[in-house]
N, CA and C atoms as an extended XYZ file, in Angstrom:
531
Properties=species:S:1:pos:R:3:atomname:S:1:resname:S:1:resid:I:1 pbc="F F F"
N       -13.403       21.690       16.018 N   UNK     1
C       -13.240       20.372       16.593 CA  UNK     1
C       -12.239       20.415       17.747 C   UNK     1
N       -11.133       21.306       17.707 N   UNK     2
C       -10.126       21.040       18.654 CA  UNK     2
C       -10.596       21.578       19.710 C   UNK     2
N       -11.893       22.563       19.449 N   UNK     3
C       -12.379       23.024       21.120 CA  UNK     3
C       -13.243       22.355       21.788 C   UNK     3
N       -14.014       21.218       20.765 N   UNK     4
C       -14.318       20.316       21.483 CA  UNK     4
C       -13.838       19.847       22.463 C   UNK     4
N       -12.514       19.219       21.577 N   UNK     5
C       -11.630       18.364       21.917 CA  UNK     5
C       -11.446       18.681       23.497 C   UNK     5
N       -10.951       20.064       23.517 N   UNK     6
C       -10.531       20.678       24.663 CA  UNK     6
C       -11.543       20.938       25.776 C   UNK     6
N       -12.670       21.706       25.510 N   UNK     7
C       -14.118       21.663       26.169 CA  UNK     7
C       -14.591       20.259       27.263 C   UNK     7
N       -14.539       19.553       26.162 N   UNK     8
C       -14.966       17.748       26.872 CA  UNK     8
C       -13.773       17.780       27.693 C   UNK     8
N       -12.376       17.422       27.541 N   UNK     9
C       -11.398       17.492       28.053 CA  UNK     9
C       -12.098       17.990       29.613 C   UNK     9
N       -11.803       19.433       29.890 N   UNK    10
C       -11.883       19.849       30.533 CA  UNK    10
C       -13.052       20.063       31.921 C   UNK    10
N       -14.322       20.071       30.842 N   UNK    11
C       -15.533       20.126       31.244 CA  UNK    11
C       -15.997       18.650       31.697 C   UNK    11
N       -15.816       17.780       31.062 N   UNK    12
C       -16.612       16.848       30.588 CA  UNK    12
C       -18.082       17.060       29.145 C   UNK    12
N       -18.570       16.018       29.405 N   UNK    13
C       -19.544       15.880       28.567 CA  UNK    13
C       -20.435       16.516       28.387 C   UNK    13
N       -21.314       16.201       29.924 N   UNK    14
C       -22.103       16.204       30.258 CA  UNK    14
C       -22.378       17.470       30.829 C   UNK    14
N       -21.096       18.674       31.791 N   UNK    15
C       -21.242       19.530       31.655 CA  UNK    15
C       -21.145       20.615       30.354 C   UNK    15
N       -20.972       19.883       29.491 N   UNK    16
C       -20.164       21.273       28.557 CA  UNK    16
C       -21.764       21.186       27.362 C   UNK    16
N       -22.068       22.959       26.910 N   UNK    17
C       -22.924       23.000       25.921 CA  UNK    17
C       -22.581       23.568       24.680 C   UNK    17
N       -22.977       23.346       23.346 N   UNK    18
C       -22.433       23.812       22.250 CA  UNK    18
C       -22.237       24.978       22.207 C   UNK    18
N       -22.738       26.230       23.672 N   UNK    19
C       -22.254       27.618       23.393 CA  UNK    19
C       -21.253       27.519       24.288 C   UNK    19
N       -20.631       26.752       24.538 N   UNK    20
C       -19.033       26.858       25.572 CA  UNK    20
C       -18.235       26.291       24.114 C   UNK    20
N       -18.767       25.453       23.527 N   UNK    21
C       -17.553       25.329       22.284 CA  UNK    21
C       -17.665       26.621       21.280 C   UNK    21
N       -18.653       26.811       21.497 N   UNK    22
C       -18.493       28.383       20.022 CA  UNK    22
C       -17.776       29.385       20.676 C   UNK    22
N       -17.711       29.089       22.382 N   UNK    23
C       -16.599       30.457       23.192 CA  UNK    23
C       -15.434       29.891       22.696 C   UNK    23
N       -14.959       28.495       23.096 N   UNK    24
C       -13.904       28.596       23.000 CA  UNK    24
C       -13.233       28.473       21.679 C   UNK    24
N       -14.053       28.460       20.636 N   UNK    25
C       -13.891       28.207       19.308 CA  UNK    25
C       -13.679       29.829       18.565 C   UNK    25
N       -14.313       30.634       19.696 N   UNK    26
C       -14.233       32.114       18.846 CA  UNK    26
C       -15.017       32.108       17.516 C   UNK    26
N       -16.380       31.187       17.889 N   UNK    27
C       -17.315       31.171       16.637 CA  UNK    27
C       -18.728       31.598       16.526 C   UNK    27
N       -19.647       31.842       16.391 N   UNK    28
C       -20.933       31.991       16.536 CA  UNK    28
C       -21.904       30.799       16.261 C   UNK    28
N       -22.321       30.561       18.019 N   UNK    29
C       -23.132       29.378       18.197 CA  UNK    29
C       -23.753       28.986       16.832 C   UNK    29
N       -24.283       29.440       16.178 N   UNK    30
C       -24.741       29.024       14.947 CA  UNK    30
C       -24.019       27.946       13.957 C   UNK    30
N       -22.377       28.596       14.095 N   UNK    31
C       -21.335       27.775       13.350 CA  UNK    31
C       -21.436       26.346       13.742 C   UNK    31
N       -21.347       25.909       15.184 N   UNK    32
C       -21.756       25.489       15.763 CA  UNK    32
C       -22.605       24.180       15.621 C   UNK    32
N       -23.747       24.680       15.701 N   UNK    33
C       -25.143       24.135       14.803 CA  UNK    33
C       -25.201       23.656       13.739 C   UNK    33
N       -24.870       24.820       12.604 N   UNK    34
C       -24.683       24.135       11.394 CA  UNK    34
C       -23.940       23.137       10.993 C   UNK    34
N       -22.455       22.423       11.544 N   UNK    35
C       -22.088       21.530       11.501 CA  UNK    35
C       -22.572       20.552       12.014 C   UNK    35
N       -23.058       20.520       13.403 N   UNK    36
C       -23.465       19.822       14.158 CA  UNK    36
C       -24.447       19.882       14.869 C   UNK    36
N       -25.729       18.870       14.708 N   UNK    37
C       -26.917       19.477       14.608 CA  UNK    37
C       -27.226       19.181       16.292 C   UNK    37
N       -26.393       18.198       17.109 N   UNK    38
C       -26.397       17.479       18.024 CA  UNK    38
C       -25.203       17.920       19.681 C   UNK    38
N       -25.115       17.732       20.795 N   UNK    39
C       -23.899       17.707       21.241 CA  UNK    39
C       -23.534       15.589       21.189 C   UNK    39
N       -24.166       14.981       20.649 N   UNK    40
C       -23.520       13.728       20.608 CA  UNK    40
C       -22.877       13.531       18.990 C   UNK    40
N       -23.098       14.126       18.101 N   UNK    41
C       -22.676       14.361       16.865 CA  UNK    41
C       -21.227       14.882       17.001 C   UNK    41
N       -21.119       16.014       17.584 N   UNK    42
C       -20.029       16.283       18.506 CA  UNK    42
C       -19.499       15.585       19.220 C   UNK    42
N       -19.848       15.108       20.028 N   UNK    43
C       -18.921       14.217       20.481 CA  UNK    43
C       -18.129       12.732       19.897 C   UNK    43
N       -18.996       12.207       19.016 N   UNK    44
C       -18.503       11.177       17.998 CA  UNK    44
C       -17.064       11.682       16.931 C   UNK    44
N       -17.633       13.556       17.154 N   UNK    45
C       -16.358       13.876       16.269 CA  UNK    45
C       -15.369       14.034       16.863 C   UNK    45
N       -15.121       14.391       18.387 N   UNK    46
C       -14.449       14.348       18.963 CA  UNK    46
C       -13.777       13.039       19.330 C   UNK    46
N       -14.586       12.096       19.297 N   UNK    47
C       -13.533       10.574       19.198 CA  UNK    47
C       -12.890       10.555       18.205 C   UNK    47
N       -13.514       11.092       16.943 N   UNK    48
C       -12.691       10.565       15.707 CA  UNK    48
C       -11.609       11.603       16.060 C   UNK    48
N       -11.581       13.038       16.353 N   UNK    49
C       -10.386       13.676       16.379 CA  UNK    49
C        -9.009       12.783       17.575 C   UNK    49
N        -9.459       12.189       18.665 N   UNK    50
C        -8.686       11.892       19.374 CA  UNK    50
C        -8.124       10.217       18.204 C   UNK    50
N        -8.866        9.773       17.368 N   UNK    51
C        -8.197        9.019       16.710 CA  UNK    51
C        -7.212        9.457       15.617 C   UNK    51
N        -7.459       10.270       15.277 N   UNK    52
C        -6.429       10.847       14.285 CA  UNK    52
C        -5.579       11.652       14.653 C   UNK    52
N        -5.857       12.252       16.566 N   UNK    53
C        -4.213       12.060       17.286 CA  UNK    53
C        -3.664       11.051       17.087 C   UNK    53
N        -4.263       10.077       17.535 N   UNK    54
C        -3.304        8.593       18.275 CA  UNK    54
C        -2.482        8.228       16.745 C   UNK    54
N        -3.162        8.881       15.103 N   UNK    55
C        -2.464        7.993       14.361 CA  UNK    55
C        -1.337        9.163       13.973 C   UNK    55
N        -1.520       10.397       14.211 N   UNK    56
C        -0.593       11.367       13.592 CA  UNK    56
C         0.483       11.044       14.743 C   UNK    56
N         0.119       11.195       16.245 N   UNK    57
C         1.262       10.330       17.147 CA  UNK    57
C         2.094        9.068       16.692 C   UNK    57
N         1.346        8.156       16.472 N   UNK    58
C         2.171        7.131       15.933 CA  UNK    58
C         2.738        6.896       14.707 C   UNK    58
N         2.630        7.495       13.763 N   UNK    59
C         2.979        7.956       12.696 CA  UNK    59
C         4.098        9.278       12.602 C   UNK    59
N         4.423        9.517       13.946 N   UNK    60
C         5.674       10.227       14.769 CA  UNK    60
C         6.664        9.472       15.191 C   UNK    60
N         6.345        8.387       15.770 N   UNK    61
C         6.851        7.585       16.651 CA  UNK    61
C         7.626        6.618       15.259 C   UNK    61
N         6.636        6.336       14.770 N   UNK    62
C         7.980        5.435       13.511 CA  UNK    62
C         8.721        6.117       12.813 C   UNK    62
N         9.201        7.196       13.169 N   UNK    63
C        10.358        7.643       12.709 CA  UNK    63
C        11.524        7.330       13.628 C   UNK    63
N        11.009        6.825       15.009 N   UNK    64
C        12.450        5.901       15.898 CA  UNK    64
C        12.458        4.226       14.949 C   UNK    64
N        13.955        4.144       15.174 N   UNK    65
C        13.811        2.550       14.351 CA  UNK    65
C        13.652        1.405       15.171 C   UNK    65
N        13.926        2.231       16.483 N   UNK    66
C        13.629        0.633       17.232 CA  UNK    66
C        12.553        0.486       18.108 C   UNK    66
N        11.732       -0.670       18.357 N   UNK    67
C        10.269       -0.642       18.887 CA  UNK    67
C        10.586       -0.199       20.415 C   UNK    67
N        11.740       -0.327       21.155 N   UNK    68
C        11.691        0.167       22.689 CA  UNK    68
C        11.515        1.954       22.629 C   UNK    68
N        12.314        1.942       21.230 N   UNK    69
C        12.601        3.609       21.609 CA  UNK    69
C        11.487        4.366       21.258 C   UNK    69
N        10.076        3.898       20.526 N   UNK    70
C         9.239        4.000       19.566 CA  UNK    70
C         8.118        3.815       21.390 C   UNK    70
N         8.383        3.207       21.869 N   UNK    71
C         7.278        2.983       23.444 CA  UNK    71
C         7.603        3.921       24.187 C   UNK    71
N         9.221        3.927       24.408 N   UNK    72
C         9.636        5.219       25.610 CA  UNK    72
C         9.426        6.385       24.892 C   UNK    72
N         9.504        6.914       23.578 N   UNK    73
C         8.998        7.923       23.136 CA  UNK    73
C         7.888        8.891       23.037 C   UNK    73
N         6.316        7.266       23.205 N   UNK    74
C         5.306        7.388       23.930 CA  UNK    74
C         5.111        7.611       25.287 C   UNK    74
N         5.861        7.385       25.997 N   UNK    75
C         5.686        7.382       27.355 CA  UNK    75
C         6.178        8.733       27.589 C   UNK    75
N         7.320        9.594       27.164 N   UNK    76
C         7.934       10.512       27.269 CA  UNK    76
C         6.693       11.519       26.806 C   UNK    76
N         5.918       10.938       25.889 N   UNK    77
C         4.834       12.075       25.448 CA  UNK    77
C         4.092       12.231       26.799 C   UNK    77
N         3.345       11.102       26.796 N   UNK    78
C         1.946       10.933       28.095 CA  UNK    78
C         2.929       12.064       29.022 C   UNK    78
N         4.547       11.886       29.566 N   UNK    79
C         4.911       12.606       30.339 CA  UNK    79
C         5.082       14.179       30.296 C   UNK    79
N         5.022       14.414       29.423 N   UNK    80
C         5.087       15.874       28.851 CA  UNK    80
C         3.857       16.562       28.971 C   UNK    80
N         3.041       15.651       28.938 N   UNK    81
C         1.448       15.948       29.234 CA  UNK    81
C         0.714       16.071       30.212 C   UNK    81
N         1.654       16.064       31.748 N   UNK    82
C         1.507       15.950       33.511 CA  UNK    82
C         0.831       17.139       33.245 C   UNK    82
N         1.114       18.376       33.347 N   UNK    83
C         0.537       19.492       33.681 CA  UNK    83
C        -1.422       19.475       33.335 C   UNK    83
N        -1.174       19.009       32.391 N   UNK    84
C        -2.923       18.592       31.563 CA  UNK    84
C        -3.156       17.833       32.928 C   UNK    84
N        -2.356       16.758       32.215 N   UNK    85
C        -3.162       15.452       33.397 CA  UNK    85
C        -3.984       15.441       34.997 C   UNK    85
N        -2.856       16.610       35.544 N   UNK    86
C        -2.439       17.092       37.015 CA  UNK    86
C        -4.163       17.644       36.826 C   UNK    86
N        -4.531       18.294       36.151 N   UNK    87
C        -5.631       19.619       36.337 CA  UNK    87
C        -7.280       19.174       35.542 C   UNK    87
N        -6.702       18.219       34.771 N   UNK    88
C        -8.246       17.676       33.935 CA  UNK    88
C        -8.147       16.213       33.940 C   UNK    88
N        -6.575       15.163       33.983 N   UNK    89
C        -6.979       14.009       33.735 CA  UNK    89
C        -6.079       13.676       32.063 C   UNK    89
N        -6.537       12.329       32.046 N   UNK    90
C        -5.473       12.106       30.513 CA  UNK    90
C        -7.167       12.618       29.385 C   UNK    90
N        -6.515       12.981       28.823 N   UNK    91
C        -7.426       13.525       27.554 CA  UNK    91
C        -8.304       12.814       26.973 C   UNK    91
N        -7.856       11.550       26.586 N   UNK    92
C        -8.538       10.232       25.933 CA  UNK    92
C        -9.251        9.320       27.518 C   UNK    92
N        -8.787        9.334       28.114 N   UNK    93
C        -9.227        8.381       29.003 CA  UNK    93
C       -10.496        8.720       29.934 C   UNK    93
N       -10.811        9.983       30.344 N   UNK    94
C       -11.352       10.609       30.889 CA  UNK    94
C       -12.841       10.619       30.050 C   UNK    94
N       -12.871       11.025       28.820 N   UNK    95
C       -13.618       10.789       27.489 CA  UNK    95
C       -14.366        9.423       27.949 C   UNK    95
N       -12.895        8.510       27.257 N   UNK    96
C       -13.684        6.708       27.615 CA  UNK    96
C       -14.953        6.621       28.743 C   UNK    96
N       -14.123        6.852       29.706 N   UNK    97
C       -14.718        6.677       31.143 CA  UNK    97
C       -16.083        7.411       31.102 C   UNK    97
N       -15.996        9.052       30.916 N   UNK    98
C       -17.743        8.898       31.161 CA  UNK    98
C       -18.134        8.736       30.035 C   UNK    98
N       -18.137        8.270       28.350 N   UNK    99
C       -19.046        7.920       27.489 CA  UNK    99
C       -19.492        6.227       27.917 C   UNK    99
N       -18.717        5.893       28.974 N   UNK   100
C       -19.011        4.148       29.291 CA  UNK   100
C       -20.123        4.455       29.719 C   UNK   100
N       -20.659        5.317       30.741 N   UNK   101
C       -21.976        5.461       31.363 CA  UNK   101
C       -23.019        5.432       30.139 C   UNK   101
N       -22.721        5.582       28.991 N   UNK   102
C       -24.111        5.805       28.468 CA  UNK   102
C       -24.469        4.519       27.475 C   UNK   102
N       -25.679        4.507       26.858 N   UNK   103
C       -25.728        3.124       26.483 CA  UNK   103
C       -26.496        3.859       24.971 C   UNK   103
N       -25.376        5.235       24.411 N   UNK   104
C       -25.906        5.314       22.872 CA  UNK   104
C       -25.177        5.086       21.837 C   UNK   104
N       -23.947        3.998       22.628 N   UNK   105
C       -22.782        3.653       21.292 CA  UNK   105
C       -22.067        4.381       21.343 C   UNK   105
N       -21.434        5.650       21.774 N   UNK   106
C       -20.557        6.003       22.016 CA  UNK   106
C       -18.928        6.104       22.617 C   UNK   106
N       -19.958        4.902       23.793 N   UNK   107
C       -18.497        4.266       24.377 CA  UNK   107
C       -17.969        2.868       23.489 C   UNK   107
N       -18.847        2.365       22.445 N   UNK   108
C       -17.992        1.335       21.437 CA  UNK   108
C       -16.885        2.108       20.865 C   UNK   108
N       -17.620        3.328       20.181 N   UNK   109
C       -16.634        4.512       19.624 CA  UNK   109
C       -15.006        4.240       20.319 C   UNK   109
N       -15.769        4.890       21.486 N   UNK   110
C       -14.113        5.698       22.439 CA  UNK   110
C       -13.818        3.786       22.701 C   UNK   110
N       -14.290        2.959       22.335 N   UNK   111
C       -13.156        1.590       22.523 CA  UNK   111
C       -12.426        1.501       21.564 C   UNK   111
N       -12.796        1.415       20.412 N   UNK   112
C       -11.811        1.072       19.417 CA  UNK   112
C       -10.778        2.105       19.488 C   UNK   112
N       -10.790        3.349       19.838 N   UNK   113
C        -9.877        4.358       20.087 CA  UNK   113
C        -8.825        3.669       21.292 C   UNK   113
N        -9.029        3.266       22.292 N   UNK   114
C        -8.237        2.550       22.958 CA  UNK   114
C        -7.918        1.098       22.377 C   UNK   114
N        -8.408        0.750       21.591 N   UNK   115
C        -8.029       -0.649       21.105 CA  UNK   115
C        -7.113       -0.184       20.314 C   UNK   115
N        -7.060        0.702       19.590 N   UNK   116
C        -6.152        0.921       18.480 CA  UNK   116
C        -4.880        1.364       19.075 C   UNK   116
N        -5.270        2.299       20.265 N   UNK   117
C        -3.639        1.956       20.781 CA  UNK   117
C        -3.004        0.918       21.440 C   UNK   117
N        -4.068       -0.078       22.345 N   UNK   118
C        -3.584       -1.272       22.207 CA  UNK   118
C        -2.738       -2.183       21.364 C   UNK   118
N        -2.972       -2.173       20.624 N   UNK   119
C        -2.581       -2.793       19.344 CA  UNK   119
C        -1.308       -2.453       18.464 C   UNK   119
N        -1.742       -0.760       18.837 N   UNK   120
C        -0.132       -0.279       18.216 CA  UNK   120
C         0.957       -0.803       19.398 C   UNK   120
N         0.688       -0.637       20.859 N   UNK   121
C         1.533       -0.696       21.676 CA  UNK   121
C         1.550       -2.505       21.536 C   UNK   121
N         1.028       -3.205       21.363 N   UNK   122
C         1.002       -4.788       21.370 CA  UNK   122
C         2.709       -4.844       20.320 C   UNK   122
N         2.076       -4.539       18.967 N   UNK   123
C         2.939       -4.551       17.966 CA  UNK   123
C         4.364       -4.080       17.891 C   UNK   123
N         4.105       -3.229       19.016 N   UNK   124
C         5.569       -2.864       19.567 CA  UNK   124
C         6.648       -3.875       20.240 C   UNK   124
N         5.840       -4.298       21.394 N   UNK   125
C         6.252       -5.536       22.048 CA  UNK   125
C         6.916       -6.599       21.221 C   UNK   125
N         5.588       -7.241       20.296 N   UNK   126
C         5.921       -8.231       19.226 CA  UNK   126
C         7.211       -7.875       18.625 C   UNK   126
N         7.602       -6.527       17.997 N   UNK   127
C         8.865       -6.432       17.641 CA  UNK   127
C         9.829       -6.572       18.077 C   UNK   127
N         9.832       -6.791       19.532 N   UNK   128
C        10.971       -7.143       20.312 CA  UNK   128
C        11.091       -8.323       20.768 C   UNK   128
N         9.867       -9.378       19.745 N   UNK   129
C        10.025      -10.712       19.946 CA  UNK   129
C         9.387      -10.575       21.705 C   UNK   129
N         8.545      -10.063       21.947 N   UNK   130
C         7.622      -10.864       23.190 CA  UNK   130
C         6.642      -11.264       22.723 C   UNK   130
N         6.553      -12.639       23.420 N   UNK   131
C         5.436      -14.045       22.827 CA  UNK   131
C         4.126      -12.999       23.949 C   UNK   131
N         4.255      -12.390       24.902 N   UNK   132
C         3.420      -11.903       25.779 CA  UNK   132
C         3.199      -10.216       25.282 C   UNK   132
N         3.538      -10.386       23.861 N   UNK   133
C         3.135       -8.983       23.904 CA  UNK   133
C         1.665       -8.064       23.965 C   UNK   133
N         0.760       -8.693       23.692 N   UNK   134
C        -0.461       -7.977       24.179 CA  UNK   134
C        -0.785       -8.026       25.530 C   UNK   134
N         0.043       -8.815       26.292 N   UNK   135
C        -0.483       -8.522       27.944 CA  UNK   135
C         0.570       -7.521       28.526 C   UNK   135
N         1.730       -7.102       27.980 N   UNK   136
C         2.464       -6.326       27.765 CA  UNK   136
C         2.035       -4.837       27.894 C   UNK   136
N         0.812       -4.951       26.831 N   UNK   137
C         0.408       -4.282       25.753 CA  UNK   137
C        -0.647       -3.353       27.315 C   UNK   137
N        -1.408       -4.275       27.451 N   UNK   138
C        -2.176       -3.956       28.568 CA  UNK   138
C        -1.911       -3.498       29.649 C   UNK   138
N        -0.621       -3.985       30.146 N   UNK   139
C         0.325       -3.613       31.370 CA  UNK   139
C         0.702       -2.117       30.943 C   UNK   139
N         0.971       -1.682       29.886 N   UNK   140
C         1.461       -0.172       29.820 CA  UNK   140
C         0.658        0.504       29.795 C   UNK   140
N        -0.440        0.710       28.819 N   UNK   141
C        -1.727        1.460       28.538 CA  UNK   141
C        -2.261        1.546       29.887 C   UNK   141
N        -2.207        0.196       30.983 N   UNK   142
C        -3.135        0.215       32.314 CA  UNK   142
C        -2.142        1.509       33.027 C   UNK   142
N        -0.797        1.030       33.226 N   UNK   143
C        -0.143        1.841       34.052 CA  UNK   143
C        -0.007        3.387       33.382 C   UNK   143
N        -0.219        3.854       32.683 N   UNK   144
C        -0.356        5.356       31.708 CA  UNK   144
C        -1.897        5.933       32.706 C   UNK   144
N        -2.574        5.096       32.271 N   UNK   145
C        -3.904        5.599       33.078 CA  UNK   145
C        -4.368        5.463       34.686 C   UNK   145
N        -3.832        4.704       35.135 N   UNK   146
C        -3.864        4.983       36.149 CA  UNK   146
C        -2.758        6.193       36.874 C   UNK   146
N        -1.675        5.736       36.166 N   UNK   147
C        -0.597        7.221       37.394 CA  UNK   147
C        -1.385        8.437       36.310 C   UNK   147
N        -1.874        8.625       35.299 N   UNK   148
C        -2.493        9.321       34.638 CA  UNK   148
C        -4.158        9.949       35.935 C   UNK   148
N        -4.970        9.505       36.712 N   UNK   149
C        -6.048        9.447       37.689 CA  UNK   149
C        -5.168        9.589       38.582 C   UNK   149
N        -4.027        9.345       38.677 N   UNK   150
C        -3.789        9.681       40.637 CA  UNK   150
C        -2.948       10.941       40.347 C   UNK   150
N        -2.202       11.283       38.994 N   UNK   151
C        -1.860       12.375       39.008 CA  UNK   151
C        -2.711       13.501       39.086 C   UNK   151
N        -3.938       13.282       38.413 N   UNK   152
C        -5.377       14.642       38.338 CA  UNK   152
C        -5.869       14.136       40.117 C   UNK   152
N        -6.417       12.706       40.783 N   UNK   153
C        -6.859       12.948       42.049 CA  UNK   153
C        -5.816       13.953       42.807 C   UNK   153
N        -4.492       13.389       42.882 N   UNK   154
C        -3.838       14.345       43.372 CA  UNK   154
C        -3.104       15.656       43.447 C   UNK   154
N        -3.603       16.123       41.849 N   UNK   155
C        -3.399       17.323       41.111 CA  UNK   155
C        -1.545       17.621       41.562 C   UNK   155
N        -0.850       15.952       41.284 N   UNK   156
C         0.629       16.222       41.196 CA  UNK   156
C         1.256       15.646       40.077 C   UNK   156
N         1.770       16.358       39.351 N   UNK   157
C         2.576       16.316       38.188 CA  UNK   157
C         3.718       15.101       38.164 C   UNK   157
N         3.907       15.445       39.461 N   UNK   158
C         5.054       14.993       39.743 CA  UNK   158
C         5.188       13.077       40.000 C   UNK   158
N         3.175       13.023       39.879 N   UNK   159
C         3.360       11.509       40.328 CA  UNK   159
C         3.445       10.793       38.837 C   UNK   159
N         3.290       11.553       37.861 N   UNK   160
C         3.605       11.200       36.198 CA  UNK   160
C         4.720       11.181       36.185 C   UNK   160
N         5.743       11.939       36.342 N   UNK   161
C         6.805       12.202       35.881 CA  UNK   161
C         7.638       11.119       36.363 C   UNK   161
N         7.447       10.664       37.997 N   UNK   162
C         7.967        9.430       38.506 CA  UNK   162
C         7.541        8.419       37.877 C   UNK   162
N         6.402        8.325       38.023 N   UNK   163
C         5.957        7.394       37.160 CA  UNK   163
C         6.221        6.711       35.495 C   UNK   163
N         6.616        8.059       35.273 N   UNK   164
C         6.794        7.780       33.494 CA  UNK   164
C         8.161        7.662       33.731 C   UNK   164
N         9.192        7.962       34.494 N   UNK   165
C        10.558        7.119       34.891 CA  UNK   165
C        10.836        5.627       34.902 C   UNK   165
N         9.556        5.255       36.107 N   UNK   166
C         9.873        3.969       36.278 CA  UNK   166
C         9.096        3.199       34.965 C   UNK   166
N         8.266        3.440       33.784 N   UNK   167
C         8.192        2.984       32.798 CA  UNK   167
C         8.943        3.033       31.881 C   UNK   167
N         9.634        3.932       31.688 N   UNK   168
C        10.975        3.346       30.889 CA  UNK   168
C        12.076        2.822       31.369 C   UNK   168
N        12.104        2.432       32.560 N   UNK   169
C        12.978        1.185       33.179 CA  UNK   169
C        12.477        0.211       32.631 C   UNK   169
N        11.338       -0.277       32.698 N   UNK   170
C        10.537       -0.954       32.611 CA  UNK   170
C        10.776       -1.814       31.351 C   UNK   170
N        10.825       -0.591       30.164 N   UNK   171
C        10.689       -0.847       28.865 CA  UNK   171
C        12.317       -1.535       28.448 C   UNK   171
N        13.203       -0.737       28.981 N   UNK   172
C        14.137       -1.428       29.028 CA  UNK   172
C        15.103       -2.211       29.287 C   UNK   172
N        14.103       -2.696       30.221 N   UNK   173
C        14.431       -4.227       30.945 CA  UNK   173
C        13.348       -5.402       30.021 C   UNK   173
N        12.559       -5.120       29.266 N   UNK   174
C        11.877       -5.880       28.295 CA  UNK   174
C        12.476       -5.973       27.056 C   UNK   174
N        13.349       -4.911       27.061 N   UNK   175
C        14.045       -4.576       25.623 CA  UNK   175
C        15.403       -5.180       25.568 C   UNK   175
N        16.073       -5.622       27.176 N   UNK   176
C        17.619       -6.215       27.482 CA  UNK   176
C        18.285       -5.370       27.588 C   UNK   176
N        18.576       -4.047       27.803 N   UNK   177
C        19.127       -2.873       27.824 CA  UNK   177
C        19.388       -2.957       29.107 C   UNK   177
């Protein structure tokens, strides 16, 4: 699954075939197969794996006690993650974007995967007592993905890293800090 993970990542979808995941899996196409009789079977598993990032991530993150430090902690991740970003794009988002083109349910999939971090990031807000926290909510996730696309258009690291600066200003000027 994680070479899926990585494969799509990299490849995309649409280029990548179940014998580029058995390379990078170090498996025999067959292995392959037998799990997965499909490359969209695969790919559904690959949403579910990027969901059970987002919950083993956030299920990281509440080990900070306070909801600002629990967002900039996230943000500090996405930032740690420039070099990816710079060369393929954000991992999850890239996914979203081309399963939207297709019309076999897949991109409902990869929504609730972004809804769910919506929601975690909403709930964050709410803890800090913002009545606006799901537009909040939207304002961060938007700005992650976009300097997330201009960091891969412009294959610079460096426009994350600024970027993920001025979001934790951000956060803690919402937070009163």
């Amino acid at each position: 699954m994680r070479a899926a993970v990585q494969v799509f990542h990299e490849q995309g979808v649409e280029k990548t075939t179940l014998g580029d995941i058995a390379r990078v899996a170090d498996v025999p196409l067959g292995n392959v197969y037998y799990y997965f009789k499909t490359k969209d079977l695969l790919v559904e598993a690959a949403v579910d794996a990027h969901c059970e990032q987002l919950d083993a991530l956030t299920a990281e993150l509440a080990a900070f006690p306070d909801p600002a430090d629990r967002l900039k902690a996230l943000v500090a991740d996405w930032v740690d993650q420039r070099e990816t970003a710079a060369r393929f794009g954000c991992p999850f988002g890239t996914l979203a974007t081309e399963l939207d083109k297709r019309d076999d349910g897949l991109d409902r999939a990869a929504a609730k995967v972004m809804r769910a971090l919506l929601d975690w990031v909403e709930s964050q807000f709410a803890q800090l007592g913002r009545a606006d926290a799901a537009a909040l909510a939207v304002e961060l996730v938007a700005a992650y993905q976009g300097m997330s696309v201009l960091t891969n258009t412009l294959r610079d690291p460096g426009v994350m890293a600024t970027q993920g600066e001025r979001l934790l200003s951000w956060i803690d000027g919402i937070a009163g800090r």
